[in-house]
Biopython code that builds the backbone (N, CA, C, O; Angstrom):
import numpy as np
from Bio.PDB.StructureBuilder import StructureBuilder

atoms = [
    (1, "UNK", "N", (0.832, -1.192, 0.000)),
    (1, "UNK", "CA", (0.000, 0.000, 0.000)),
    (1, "UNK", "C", (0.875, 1.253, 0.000)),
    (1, "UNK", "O", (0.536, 2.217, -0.687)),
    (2, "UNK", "N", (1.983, 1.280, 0.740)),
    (2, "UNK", "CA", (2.871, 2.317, 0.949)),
    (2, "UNK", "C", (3.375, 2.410, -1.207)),
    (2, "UNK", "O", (3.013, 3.215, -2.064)),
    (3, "UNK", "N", (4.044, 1.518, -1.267)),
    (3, "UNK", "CA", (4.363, 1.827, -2.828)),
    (3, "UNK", "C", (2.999, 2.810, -3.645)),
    (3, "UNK", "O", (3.086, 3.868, -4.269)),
    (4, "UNK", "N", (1.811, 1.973, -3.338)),
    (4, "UNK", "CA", (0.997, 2.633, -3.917)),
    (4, "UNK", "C", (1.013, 4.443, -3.808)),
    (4, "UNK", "O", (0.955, 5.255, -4.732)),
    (5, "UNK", "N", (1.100, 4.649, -2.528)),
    (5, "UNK", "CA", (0.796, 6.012, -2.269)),
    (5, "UNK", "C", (1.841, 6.849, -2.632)),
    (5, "UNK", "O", (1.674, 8.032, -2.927)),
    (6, "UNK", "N", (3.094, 6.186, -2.621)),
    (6, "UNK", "CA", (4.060, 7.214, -2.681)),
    (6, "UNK", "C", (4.431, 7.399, -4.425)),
    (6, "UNK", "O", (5.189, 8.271, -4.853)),
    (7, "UNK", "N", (3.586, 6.192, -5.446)),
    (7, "UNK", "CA", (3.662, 6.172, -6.488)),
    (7, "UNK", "C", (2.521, 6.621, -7.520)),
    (7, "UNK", "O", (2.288, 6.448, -8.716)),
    (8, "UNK", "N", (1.998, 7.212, -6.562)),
    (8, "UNK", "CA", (0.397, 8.150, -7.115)),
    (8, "UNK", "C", (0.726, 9.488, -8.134)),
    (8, "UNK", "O", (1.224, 10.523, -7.691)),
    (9, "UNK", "N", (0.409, 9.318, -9.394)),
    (9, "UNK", "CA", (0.960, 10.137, -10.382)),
    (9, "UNK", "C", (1.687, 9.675, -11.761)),
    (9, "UNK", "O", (1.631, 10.117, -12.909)),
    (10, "UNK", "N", (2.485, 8.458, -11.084)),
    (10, "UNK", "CA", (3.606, 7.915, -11.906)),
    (10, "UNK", "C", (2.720, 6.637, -13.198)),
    (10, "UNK", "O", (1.686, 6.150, -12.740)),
    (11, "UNK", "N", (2.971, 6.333, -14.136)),
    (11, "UNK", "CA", (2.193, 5.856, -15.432)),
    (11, "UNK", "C", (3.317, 4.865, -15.261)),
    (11, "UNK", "O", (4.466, 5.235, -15.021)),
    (12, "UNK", "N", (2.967, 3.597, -15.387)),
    (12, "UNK", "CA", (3.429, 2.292, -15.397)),
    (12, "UNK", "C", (5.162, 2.443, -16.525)),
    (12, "UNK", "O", (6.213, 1.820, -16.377)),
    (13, "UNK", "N", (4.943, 3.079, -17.148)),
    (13, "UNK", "CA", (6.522, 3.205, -17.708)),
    (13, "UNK", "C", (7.861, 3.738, -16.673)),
    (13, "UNK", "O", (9.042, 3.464, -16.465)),
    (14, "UNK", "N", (6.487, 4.953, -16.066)),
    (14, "UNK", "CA", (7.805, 5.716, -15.008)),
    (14, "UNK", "C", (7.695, 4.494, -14.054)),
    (14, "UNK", "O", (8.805, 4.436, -13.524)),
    (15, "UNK", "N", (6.953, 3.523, -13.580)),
    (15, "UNK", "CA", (6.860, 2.470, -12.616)),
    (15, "UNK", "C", (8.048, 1.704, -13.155)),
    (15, "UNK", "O", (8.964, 1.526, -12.352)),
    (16, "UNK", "N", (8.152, 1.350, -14.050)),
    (16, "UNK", "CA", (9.263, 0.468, -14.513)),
    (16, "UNK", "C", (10.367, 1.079, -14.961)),
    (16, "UNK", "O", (11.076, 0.360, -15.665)),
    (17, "UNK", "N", (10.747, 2.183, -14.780)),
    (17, "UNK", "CA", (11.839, 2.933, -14.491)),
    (17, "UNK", "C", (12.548, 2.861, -13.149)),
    (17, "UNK", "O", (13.713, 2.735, -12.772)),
    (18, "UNK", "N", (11.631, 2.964, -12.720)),
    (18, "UNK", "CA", (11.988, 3.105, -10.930)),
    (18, "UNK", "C", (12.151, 1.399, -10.548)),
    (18, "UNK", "O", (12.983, 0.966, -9.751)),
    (19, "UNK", "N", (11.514, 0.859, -11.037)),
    (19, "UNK", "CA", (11.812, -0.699, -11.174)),
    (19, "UNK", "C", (13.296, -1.574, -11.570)),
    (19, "UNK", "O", (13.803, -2.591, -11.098)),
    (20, "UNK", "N", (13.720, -0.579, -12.734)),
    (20, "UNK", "CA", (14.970, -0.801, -13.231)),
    (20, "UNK", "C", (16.161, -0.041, -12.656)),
    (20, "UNK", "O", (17.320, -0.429, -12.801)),
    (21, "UNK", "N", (15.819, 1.046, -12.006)),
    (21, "UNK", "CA", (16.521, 1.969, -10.780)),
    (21, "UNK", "C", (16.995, 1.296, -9.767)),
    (21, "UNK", "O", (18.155, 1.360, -9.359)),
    (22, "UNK", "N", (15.751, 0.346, -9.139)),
    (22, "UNK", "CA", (15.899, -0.419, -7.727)),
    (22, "UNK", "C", (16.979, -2.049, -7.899)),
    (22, "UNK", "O", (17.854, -2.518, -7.171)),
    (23, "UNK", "N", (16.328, -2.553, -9.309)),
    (23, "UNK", "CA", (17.292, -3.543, -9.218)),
    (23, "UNK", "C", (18.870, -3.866, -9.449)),
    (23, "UNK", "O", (19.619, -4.813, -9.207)),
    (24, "UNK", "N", (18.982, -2.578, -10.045)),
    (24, "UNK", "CA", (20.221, -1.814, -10.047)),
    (24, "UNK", "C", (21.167, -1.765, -8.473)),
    (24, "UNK", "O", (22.372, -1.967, -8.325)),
    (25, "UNK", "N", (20.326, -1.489, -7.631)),
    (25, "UNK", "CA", (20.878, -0.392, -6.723)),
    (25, "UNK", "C", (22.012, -1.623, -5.744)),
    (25, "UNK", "O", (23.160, -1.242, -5.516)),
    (26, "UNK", "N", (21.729, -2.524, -5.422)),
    (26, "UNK", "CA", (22.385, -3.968, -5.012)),
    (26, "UNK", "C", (23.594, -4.110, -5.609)),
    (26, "UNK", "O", (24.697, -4.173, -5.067)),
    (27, "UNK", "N", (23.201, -4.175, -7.251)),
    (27, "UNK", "CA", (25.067, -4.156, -7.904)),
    (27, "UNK", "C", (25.328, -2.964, -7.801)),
    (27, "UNK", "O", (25.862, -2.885, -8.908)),
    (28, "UNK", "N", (25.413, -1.856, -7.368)),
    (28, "UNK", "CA", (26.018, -0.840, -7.642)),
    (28, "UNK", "C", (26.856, -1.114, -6.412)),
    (28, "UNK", "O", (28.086, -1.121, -6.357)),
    (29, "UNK", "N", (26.120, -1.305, -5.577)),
    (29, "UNK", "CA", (26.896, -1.587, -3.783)),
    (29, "UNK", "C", (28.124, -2.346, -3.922)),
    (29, "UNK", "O", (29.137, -2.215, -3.236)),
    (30, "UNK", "N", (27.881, -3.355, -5.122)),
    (30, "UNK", "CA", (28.480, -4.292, -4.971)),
    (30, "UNK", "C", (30.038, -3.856, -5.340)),
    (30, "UNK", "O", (31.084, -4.195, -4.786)),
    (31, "UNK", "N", (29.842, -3.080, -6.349)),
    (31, "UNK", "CA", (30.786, -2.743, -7.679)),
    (31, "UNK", "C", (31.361, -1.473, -6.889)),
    (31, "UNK", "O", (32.561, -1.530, -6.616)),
    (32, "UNK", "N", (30.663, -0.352, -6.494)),
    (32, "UNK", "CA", (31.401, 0.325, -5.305)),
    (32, "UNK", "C", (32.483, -0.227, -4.310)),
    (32, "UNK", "O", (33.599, 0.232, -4.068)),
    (33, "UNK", "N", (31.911, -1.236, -3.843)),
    (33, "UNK", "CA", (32.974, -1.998, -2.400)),
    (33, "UNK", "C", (34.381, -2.742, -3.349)),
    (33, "UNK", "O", (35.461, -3.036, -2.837)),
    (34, "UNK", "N", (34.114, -2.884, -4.431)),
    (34, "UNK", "CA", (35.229, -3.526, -5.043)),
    (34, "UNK", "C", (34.822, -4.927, -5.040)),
    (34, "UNK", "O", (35.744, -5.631, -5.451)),
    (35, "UNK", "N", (33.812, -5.568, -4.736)),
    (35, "UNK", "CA", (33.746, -7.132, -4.543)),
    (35, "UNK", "C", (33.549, -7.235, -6.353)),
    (35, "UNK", "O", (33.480, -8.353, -6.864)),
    (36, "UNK", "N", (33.521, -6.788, -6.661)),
    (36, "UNK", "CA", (33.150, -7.773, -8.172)),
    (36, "UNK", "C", (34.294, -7.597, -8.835)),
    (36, "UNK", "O", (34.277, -8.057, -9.977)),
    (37, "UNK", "N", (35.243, -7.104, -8.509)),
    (37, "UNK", "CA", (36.715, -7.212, -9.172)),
    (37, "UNK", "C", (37.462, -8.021, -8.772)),
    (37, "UNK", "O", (38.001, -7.781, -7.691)),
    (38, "UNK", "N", (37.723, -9.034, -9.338)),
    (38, "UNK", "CA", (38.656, -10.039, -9.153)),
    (38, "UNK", "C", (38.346, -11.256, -7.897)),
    (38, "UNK", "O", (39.038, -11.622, -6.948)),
    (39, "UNK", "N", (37.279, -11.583, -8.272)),
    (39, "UNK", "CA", (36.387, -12.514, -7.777)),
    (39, "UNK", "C", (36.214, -13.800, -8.175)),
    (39, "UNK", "O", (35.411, -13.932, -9.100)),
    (40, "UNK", "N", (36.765, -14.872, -7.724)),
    (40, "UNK", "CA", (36.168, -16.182, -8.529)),
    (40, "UNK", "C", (35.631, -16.683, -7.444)),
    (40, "UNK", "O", (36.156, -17.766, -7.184)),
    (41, "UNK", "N", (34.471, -16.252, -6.375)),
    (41, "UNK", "CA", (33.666, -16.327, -5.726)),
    (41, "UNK", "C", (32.567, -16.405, -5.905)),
    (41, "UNK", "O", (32.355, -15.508, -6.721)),
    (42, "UNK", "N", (31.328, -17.054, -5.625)),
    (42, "UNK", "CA", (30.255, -16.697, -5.776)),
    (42, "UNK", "C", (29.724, -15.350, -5.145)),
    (42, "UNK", "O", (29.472, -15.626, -3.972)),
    (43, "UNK", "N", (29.529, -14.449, -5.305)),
    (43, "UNK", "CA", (28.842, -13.350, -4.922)),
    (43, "UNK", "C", (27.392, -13.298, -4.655)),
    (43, "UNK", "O", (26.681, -13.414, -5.653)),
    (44, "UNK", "N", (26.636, -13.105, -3.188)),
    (44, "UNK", "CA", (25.368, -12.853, -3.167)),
    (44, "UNK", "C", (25.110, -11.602, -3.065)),
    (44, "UNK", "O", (25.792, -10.873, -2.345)),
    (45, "UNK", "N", (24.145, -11.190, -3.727)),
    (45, "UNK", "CA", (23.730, -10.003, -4.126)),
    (45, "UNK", "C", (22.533, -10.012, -3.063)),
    (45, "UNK", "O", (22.007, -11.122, -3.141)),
    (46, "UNK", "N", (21.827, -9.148, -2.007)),
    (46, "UNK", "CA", (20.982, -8.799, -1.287)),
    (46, "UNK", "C", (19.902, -8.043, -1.805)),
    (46, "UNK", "O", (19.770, -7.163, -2.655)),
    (47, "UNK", "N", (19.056, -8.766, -0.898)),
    (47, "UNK", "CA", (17.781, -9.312, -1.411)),
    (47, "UNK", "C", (16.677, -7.044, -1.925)),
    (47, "UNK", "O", (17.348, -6.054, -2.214)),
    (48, "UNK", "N", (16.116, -7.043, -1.894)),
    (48, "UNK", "CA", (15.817, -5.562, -1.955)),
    (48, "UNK", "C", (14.907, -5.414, -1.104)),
    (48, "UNK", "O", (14.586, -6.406, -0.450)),
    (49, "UNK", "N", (14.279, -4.227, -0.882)),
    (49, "UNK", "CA", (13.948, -3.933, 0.404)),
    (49, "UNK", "C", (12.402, -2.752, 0.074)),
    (49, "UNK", "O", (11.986, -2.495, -1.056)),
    (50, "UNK", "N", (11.957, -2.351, 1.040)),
    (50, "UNK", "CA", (11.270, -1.346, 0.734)),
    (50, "UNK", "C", (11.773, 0.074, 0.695)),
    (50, "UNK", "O", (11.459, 0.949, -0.112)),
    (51, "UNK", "N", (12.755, 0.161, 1.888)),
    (51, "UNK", "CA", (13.749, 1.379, 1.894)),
    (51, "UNK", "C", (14.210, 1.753, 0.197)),
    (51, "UNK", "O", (14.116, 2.897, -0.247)),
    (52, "UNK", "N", (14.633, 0.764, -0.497)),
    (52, "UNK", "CA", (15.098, 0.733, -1.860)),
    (52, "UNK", "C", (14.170, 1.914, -2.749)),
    (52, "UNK", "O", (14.492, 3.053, -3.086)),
    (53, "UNK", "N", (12.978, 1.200, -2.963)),
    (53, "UNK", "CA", (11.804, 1.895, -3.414)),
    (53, "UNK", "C", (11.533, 2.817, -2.918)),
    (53, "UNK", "O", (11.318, 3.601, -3.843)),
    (54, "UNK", "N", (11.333, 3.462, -1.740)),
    (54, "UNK", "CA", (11.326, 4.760, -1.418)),
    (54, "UNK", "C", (12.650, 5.620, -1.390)),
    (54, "UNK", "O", (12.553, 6.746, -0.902)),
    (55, "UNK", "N", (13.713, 5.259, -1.800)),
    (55, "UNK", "CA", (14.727, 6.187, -1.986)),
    (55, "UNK", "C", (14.730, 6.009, -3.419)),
    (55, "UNK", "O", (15.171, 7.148, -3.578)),
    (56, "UNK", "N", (14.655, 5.701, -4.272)),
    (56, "UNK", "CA", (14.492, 5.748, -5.453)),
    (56, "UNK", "C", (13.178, 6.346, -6.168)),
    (56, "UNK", "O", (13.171, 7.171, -7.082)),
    (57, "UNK", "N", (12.313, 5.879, -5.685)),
    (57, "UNK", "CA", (11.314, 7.402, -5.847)),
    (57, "UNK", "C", (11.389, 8.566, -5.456)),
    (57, "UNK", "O", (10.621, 9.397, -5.941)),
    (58, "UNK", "N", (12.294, 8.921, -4.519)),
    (58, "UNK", "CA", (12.569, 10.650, -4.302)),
    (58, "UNK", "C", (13.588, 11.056, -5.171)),
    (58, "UNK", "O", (14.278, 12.075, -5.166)),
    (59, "UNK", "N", (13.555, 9.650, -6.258)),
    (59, "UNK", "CA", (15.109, 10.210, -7.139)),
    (59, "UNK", "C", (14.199, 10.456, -8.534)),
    (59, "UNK", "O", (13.984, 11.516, -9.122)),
    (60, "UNK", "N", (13.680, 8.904, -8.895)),
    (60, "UNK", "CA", (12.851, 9.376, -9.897)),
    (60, "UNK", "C", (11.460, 9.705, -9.929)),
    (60, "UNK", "O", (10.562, 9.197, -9.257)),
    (61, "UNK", "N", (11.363, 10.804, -10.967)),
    (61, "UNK", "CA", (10.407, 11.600, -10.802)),
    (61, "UNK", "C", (9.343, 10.957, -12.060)),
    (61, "UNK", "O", (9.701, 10.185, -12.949)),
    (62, "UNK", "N", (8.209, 11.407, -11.893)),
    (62, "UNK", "CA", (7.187, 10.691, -12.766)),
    (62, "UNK", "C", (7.343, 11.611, -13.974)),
    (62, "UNK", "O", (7.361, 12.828, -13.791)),
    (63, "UNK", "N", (7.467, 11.050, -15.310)),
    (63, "UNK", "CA", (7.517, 11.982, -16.886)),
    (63, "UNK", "C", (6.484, 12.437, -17.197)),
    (63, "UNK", "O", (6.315, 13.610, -17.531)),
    (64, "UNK", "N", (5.305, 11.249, -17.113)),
    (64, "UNK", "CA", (4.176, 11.620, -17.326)),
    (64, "UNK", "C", (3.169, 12.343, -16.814)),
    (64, "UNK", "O", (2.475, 11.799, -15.954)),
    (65, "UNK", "N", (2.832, 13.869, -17.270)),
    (65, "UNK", "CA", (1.983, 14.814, -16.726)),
    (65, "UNK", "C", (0.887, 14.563, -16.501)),
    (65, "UNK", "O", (0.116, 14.013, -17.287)),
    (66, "UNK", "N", (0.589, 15.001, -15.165)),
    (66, "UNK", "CA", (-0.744, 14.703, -14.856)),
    (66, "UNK", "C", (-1.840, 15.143, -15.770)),
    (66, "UNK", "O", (-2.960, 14.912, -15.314)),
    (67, "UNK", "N", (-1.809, 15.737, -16.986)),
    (67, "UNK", "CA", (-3.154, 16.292, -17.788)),
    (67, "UNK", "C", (-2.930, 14.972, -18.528)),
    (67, "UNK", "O", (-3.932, 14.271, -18.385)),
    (68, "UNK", "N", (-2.025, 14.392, -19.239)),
    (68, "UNK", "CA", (-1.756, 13.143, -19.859)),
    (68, "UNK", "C", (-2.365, 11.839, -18.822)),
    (68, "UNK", "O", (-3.158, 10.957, -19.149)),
    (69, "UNK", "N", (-1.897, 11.990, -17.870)),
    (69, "UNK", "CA", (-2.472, 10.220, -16.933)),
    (69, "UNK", "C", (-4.243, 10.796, -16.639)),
    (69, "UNK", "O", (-5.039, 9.890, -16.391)),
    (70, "UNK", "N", (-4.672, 11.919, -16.665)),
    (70, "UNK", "CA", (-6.313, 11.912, -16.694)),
    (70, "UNK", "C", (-6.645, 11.736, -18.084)),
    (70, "UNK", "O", (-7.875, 11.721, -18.035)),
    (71, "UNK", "N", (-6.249, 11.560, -19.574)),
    (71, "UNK", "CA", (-6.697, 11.407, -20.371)),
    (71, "UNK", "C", (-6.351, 10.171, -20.602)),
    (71, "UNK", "O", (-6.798, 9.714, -21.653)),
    (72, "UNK", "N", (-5.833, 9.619, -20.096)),
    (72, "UNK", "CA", (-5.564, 7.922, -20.074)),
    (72, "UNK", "C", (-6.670, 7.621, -18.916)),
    (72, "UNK", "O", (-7.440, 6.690, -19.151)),
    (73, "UNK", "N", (-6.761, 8.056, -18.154)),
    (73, "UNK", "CA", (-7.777, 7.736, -16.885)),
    (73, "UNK", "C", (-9.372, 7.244, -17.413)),
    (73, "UNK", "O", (-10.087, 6.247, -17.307)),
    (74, "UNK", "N", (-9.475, 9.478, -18.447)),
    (74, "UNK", "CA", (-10.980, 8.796, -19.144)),
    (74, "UNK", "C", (-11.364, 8.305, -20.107)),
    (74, "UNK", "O", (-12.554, 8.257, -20.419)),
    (75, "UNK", "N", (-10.245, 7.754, -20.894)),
    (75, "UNK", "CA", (-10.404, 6.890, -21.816)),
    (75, "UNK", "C", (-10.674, 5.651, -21.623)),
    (75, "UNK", "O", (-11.503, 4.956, -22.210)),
    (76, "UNK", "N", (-9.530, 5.213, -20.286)),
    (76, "UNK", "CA", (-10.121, 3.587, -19.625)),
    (76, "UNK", "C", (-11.837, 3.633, -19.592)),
    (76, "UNK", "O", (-12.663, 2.943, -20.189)),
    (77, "UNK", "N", (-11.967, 4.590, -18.768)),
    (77, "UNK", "CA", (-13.552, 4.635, -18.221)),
    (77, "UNK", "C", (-14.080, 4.241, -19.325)),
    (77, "UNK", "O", (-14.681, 3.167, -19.344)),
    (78, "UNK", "N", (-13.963, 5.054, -20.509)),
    (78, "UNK", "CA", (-14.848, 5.107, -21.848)),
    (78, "UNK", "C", (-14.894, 3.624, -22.603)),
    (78, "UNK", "O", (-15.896, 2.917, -22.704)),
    (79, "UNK", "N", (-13.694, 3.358, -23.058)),
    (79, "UNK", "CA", (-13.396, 2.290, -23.562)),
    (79, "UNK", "C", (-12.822, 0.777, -23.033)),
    (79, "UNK", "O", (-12.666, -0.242, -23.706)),
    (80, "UNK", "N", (-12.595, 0.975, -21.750)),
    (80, "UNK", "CA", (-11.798, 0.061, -21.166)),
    (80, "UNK", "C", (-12.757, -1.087, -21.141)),
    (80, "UNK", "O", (-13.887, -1.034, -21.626)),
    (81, "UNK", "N", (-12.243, -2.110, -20.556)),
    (81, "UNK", "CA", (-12.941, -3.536, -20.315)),
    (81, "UNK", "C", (-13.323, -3.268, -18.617)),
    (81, "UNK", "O", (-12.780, -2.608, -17.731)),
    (82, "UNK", "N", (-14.404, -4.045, -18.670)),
    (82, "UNK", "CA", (-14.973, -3.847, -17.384)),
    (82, "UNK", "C", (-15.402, -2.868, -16.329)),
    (82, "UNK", "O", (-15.893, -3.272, -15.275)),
]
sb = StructureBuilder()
sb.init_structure("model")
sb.init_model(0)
sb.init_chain("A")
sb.init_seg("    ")
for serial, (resi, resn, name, xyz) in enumerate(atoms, 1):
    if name == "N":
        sb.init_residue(resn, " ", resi, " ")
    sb.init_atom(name, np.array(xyz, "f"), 0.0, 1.0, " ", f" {name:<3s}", serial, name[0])
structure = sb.get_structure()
């Protein structure tokens, strides 16, 4: 529910932006600390979190303008299924 609210605005593309932001954010840690250089280790990568998603939404911002996601809104209504 928390994702929901803090992602109110954002159009499923900017959702999967921020999606591709978060799964990112684990290797970056990784590649920062130096563990992925010169490794013939298995490396576990940690698991993601909710903290993740909310710091990455105060990073990315939604593209899609809100006059654009209400004309997607009343078009569902109009035409949508169900």
């Amino acid at each position: 529910v928390e994702l929901g609210v803090r992602s109110e605005g954002y159009s499923g593309r900017d959702i999967a932006n921020v999606c591709r932001e978060v799964i990112m954010l684990p290797i970056r840690e990784l590649d920062t600390s130096g563990l992925l250089e010169n490794s013939d280790k298995d490396i576990k990568i940690r698991a993601l979190n909710l903290e993740d998603f909310t710091k990455t939404l105060k990073k990315v911002k939604p593209m899609t303008n809100k006059s654009l996601l209400k004309q997607y809104s009343n078009w569902a209504e109009e035409f949508g299924e169900g």
